[in-house]
C-alpha positions in Angstrom: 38.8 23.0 3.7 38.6 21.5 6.9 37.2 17.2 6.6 34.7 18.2 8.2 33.7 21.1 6.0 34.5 18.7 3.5 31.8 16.0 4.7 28.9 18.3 5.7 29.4 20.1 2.1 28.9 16.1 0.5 25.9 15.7 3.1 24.3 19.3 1.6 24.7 17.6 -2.4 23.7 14.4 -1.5 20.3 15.0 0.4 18.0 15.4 -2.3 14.9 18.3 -2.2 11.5 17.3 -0.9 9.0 17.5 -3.6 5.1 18.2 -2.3 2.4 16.0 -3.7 0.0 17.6 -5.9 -3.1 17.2 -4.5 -4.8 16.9 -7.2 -2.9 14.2 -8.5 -3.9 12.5 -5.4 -7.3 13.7 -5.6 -7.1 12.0 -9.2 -5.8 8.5 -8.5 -8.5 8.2 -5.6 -11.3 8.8 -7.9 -9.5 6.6 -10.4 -9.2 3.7 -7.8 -13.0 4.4 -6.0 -14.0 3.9 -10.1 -12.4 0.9 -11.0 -13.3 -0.8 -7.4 -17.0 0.0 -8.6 -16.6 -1.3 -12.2 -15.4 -3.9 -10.9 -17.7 -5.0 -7.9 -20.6 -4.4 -10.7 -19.1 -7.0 -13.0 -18.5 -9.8 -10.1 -22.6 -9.1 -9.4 -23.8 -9.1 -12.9 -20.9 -11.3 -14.2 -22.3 -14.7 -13.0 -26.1 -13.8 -14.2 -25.2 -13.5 -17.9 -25.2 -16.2 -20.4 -24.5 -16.3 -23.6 -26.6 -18.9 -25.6 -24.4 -20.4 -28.5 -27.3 -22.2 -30.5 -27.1 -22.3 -34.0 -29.0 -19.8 -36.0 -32.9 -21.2 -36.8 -32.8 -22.7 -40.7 -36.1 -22.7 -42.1 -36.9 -25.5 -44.2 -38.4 -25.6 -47.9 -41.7 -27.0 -48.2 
């Protein structure tokens, strides 16, 4: 074998295949991502308006 041969047969094992996206995997990690941006924008909106009361229990007293 010629180098050259040589060097374009090492170029052939070193360029690696093109794989195709699945388009449903895309499809799937877009509706994943619009979900979580949702979940998330409704907890920053309703985050701040809830309150937790930590009051102790009402005791009633013996009479």
């Amino acid at each position: 074998m010629t180098p050259q041969a040589q060097i374009e047969e090492a170029r052939r094992l070193l360029v690696e295949d093109v794989r195709r996206s699945n388009p449903m995997a895309t499809l799937g990690a877009a509706a994943l991502a619009a979900t979580s941006a949702v979940l998330l924008a409704g907890v920053m909106i309703l985050g701040p308006g809830v309150a937790i009361d930590d009051r102790p229990p009402a005791v009633s007293q013996p009479v």
